[in-house]
GUKOLNU-786369 format. One line per 8 residues: number of its first residue (from 1); their letters; for each residue x, y, z of C-alpha. Coordinates in pm, whole numbers, plus 50000, padded with zeros to 5 digits. Example, Ala and Ser with C-alpha at 12.3 -4.5 7.8 and 13.67 -1.06 7.14 Angstrom:
2
1) as) 51230,49550,50780; 51367,49894,50714
This chain:
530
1) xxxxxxxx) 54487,12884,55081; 54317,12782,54722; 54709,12714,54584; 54823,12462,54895; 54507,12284,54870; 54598,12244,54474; 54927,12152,54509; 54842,11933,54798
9) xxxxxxxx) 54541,11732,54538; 54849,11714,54285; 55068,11598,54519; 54865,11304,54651; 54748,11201,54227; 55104,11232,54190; 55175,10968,54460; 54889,10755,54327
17) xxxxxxxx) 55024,10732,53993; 55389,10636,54060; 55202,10362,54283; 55002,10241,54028; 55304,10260,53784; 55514,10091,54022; 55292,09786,54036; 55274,09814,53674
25) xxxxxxxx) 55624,09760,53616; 55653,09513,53916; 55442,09276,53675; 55561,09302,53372; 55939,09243,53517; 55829,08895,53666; 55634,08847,53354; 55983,08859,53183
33) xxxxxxxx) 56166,08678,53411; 55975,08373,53361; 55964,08411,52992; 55577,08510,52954; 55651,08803,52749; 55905,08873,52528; 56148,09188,52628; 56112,09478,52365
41) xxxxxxxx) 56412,09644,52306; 56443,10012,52497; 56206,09856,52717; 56240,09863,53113; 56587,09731,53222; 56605,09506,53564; 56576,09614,53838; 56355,09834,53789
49) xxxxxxxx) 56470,10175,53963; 56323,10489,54111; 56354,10723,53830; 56153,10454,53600; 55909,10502,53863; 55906,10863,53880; 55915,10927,53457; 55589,10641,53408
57) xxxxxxxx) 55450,10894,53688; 55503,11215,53572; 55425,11080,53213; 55072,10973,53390; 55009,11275,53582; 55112,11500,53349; 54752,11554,53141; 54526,11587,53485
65) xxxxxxxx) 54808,11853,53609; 54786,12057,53262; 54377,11993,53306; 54354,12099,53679; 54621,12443,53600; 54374,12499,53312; 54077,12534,53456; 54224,12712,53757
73) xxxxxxxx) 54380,12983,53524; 54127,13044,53277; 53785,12899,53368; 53782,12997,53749; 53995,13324,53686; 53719,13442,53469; 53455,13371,53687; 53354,13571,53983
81) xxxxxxxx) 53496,13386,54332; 53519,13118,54076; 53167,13067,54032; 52966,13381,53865; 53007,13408,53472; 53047,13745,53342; 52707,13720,53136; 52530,13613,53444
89) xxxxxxxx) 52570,13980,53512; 52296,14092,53344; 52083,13875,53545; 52139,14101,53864; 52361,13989,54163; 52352,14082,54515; 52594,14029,54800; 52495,13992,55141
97) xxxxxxxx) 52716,14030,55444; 52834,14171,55793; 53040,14503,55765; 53408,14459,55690; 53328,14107,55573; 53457,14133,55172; 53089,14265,55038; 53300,14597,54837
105) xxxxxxxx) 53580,14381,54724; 53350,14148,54553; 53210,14470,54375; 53574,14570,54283; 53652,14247,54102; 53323,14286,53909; 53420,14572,53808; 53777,14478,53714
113) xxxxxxxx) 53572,14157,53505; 53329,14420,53371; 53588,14645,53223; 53806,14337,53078; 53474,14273,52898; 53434,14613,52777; 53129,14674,52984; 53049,15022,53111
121) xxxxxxxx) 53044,15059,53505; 52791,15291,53724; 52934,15325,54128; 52673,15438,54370; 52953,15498,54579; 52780,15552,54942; 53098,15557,55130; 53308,15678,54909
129) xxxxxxxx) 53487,15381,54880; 53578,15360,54499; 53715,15699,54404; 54042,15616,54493; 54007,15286,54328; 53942,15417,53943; 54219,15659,53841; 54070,15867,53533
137) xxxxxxxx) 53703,15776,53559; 53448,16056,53592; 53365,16154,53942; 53015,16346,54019; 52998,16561,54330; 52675,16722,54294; 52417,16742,54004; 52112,16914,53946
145) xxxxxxxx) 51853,16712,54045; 51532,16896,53983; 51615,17034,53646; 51541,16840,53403; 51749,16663,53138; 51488,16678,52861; 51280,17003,52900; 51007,16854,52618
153) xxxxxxxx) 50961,16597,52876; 50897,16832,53201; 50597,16686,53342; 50720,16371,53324; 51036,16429,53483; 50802,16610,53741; 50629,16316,53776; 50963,16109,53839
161) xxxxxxxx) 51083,16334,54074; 50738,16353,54285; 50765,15939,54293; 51092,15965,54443; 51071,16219,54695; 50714,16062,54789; 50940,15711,54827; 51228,15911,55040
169) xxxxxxxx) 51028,16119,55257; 50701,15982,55301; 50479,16200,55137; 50081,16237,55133; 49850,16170,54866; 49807,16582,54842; 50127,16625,54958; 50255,16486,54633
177) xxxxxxxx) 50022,16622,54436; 50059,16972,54589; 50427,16901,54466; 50307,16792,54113; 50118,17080,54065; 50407,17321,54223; 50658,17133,53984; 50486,17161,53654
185) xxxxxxxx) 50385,17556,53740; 50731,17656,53789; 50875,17441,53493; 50629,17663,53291; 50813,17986,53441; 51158,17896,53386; 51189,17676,53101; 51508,17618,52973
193) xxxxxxxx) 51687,17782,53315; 51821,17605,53630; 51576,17520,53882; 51720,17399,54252; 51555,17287,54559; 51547,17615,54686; 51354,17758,54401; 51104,17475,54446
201) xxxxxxxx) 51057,17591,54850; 51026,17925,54733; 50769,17839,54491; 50574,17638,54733; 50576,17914,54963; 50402,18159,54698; 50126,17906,54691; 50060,17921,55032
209) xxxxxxxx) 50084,18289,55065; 49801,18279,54799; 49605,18012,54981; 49632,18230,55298; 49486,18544,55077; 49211,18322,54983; 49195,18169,55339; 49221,17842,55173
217) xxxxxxxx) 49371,17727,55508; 49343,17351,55462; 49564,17368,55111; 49796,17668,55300; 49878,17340,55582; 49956,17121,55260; 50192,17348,55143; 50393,17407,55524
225) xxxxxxxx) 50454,17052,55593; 50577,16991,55194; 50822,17306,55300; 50890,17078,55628; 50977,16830,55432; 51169,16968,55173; 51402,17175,55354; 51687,16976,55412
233) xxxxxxxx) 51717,16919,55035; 51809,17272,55041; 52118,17225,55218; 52307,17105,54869; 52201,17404,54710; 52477,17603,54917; 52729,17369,54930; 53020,17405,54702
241) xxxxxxxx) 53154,17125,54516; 53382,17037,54216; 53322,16734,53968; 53574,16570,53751; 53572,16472,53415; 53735,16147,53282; 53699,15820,53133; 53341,15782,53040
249) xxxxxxxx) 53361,15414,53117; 53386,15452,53442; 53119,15691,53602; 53139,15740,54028; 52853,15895,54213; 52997,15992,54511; 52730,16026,54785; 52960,16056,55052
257) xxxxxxxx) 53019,16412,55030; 52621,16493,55071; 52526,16633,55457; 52168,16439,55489; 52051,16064,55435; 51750,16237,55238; 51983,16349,54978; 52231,16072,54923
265) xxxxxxxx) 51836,15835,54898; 51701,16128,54618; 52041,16153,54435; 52034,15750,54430; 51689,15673,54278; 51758,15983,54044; 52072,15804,53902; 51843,15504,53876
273) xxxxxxxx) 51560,15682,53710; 51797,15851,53443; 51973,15505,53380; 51672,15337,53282; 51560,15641,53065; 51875,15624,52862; 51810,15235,52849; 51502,15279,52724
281) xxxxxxxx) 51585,15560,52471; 51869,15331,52306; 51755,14976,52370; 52014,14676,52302; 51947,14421,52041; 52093,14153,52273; 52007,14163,52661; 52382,14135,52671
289) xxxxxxxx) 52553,14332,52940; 52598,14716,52807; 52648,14852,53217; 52711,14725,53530; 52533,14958,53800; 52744,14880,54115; 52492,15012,54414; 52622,15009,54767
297) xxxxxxxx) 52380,15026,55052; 52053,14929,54784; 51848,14913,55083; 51814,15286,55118; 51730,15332,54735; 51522,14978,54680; 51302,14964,55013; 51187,14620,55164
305) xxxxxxxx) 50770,14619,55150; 50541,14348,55231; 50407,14123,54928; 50045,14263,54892; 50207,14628,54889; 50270,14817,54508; 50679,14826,54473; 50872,15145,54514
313) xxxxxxxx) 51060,15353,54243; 51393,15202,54280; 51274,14837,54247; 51033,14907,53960; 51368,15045,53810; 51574,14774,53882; 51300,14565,53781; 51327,14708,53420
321) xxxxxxxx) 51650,14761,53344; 51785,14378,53318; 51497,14405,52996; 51784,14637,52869; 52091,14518,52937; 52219,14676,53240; 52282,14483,53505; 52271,14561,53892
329) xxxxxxxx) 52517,14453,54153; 52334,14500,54496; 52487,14561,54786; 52305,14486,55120; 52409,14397,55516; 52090,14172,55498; 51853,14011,55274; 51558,14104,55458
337) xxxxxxxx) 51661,14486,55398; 51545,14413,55053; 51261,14324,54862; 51195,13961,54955; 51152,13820,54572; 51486,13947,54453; 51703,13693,54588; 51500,13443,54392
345) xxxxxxxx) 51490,13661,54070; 51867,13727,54057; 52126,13539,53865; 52348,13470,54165; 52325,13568,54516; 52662,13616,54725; 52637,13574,55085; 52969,13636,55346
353) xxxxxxxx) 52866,13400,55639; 52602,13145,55682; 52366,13450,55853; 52360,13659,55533; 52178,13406,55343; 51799,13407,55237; 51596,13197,55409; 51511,12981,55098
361) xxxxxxxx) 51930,12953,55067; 51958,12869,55446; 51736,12546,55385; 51994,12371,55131; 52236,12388,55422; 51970,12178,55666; 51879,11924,55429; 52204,11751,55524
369) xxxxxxxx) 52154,11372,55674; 52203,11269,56043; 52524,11133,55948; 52659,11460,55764; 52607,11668,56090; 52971,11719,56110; 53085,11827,55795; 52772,12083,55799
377) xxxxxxxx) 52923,12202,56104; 53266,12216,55946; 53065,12445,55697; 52875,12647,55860; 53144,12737,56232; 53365,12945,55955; 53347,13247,55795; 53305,13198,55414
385) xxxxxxxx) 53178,13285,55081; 52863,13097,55022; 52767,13138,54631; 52415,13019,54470; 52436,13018,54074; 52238,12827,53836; 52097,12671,54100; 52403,12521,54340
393) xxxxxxxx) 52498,12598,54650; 52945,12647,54634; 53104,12708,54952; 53405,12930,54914; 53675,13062,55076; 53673,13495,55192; 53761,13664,54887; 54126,13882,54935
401) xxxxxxxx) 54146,14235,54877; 54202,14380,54563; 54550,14539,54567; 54673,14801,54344; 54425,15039,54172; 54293,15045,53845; 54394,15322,53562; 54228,15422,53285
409) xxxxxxxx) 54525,15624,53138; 54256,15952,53140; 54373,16296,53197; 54094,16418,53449; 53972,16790,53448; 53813,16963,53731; 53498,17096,53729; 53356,17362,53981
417) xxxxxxxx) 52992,17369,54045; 52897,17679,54179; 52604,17725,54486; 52305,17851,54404; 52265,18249,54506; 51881,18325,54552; 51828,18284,54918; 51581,18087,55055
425) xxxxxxxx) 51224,18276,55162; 51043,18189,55472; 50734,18325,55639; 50722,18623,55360; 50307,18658,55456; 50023,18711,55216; 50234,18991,55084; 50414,18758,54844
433) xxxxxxxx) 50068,18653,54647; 50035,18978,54475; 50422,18980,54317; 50333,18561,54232; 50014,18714,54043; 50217,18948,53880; 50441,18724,53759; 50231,18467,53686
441) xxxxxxxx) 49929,18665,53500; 49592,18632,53461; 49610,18232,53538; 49754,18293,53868; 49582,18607,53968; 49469,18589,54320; 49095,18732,54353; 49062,18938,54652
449) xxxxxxxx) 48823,18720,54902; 48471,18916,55012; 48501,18989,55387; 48306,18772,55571; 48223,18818,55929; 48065,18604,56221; 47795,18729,56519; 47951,18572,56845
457) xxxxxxxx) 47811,18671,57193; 47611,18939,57052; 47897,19099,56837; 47937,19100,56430; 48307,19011,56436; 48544,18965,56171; 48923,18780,56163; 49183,19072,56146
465) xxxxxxxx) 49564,19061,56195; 49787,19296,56370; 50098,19191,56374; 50284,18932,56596; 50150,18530,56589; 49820,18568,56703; 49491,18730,56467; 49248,18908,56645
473) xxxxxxxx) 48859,18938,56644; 48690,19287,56579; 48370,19401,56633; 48203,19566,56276; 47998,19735,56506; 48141,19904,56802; 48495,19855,56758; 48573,19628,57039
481) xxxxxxxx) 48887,19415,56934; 48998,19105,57148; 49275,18862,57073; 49107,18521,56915; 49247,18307,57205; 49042,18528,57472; 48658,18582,57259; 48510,18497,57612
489) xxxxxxxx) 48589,18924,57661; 48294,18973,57394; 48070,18841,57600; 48171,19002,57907; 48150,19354,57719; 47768,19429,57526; 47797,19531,57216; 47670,19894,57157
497) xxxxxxxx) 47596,19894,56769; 47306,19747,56550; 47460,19418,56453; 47327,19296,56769; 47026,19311,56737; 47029,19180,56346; 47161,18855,56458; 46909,18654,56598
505) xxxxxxxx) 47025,18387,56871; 47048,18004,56757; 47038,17926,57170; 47083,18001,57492; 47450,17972,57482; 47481,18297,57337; 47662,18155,57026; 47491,18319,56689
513) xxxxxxxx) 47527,18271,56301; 47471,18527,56058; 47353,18337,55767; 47292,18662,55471; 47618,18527,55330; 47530,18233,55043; 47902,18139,55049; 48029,17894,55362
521) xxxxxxxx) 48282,18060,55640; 48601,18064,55602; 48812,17691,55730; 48984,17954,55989; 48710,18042,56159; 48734,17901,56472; 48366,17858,56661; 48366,17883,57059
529) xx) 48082,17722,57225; 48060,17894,57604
């Protein structure tokens, strides 16, 4: 479509010039024949014929052709859908649009440009879309995602990790600092050795077992829903997957083979997270472009939020790295899927279709007069590319699919990365405090609690546990033991001991307090009022 309409605007200056020749030459021939200008020799003979037209023509035409095939071959073939320079990449670009519209082969020919460039390109490939694309590039399957890369730097890559997985799942203020704590504890264990999700449930499930000893209940309740929420990170601990090894310059993170949304959102923000931590380790003299960082679906790694709310992980990493030359192509259904200030903060914003627009972009195309109603509805009833860089609006056509693939010329090696064997624990009880204090030493040791016990309905009852889902309530005294859920059966049955009459009644309800203890009950107690 781009050629006809070229050859059809050199077509029509190619008529224009023979006309304007033609005249040309129809002048100076009367000019001669009346003997107002002197005939040069070589000159035009008379009459004048067609091919003098047609050579004065093509002599005129000839420079705006060679100008026009110029700027098409080497000015708008270097630019993205003609528009985009390559160092605008730096500057962050995202691409709006409708599924199957053109949004991933928009990312393909920046990443053809990128390489050409010598520019190093990053895929978060959510669909899987570019590993058949790249032949020879390096393809990552699965990673370890809580071990860390630096193990000097463990409590901040604890901290990095806590930020994320409080952005992906929605985590508490103590839920995330439960996690911190858990984190940091069982970096200090294993040092130096792999550490997976699983080992982090299992972990968080020792410090529960030891809250439970300590009838720390409260912190115990932390610690289940973290577990809750952790679990189905566990799932890529057993899965089996192989990685291959290429061309460095090329580097696909395939999320498509992960089982959960959670994972493909944690393994996204910790690609992000490591990227800007080798940015800033090696910064660039020049914010020229050293990476292009190709992200498909960015809304589930940089969330939308309302202006007057603190920005997430992935946008405070996008944020930074442009300061270090890595530039991030963004790829989005919708621009209100993202945060709302980085369409204006972006070097060029890509929209396929009029609906994918921003709203501040959607207002150039209403400014239009009364009189120019039609050709904005020529515009707008068509499905095209609209383009805003360096501040205009271009209107282009659908960009066509890349065909062919692109080699490296890299031998690739497979690379098997092996589950992880320790099982996952659950429910384990109390019992597993003691082996955590073992293991742990004196800075974990769990201090046996003193037995406390409540007078209820005449009875000096403690909290004891036989088994099964339920704890029961058992009488110091006498001996009389009643499932918590049915303490009305104390005071149906007197108690027969002494404790009875040591507790002295706080009413008439029968409800009583023993208060010899200095230290508060327990957070399970549970009081009944009858």
């Amino acid at each position: 479509m781009v050629w006809a309409r070229v050859i059809a605007v050199l077509a029509c200056a190619f008529l224009l010039a023979g006309l304007a020749v033609y005249g040309f030459l129809q002048v100076q021939q009367e000019l001669y024949e009346r003997g107002m200008l002197e005939r040069v020799p070589g000159g035009p003979r008379s009459p004048i014929s067609i091919g003098d037209v047609a050579a004065y023509g093509a002599a005129t035409l000839a420079p705006l052709a060679s100008a026009a095939l110029f700027w098409r071959a080497f000015v708008e073939r270097g630019r993205l859908l003609g528009v985009v320079r390559y160092r605008d990449f730096v500057r962050h670009l995202l691409v709006f649009g409708p599924t199957g519209s053109g949004k991933t082969t928009v990312a393909k020919k920046a990443l053809i440009m990128s390489l050409r460039h010598g520019s190093r390109v990053v895929v978060l490939d959510w669909k899987g879309e570019y590993v058949g694309f790249v032949k020879g590039a390096t393809v990552i399957r699965k990673m370890e995602v809580f071990t860390p890369a630096d193990w000097e730097g463990y409590e901040q890559h604890a901290m990095a990790v806590v930020d994320i997985l409080s952005d992906v799942l929605d985590l508490t203020e103590p839920q995330s600092f439960t996690l911190y704590n858990a984190l940091v504890e069982l970096y200090e264990l294993r040092k130096g050795q792999r550490v997976t999700a699983t080992d982090v449930m299992n972990h968080i499930g020792d410090i529960r077992d030891r809250a439970l000893t300590q009838r720390n209940v409260m912190q115990a309740n932390i610690c289940e829903a973290l577990m809750r929420r952790i679990l189905p990170l566990t799932f890529d601990d057993r899965r089996k997957a192989s990685n291959t090894r290429g061309s460095e310059s090329v580097v696909i993170y395939d999320l498509s083979c992960l089982p959960t949304y959670h994972l493909k959102s944690l393994y996204g923000l910790i690609i992000l997270w490591r990227l800007y931590r080798e940015a800033a380790r090696n910064p660039a003299a020049q914010p020229s472009l050293r990476s292009l960082v190709i992200v498909e679906e960015s809304q589930n790694f940089v969330r939308p939020r309302r202006a007057e709310r603190p920005p997430g992980i992935g946008e405070r990493v996008v944020n930074e790295l442009r300061s270090y030359g890595y530039g991030v192509l963004m790829i989005s259904p919708d621009p209100t899927q993202l945060p709302w200030h980085l369409a204006r903060d972006a070097g060029a914003v890509i929209s396929i279709g009029y609906q994918g627009l921003p709203e501040f972009l959607s207002d150039l195309l209403s400014f239009y007069r009364y009189a120019d109603a039609k050709k904005l509805i020529r515009v707008i009833s068509k499905l095209r590319a609209y383009v805003f860089s360096n501040s205009r609006l271009h209107v282009k056509e659908l960009p066509k699919p890349v065909k062919g693939t692109v080699d490296l010329g890299v031998e690739t090696v497979e690379e098997v990365v092996e589950p992880a064997v320790e099982p996952l624990r659950l429910g384990d009880g109390p019992k597993a405090a003691g082996v955590e204090a073992a293991r742990c030493g004196e800075r974990c040791a769990v201090e046996e609690p003193r037995r406390r016990s409540l007078a209820l309905f005449g009875h000096d009852v403690e909290e004891v546990e036989l088994g099964g889902d339920v704890s029961y309530l058992r009488c110091t005294a006498c001996g009389l033991t009643v499932p918590i859920t049915d303490a009305a059966r104390l005071k149906e049955n007197a108690c027969s001991g002494e404790a009875r009459t040591r507790a002295p009644a706080d009413g008439a309800n029968g409800y009583h307090t023993r208060r010899e203890s200095p230290r508060p009950l327990g957070v399970g107690w549970i009081a009944y009022k009858w």
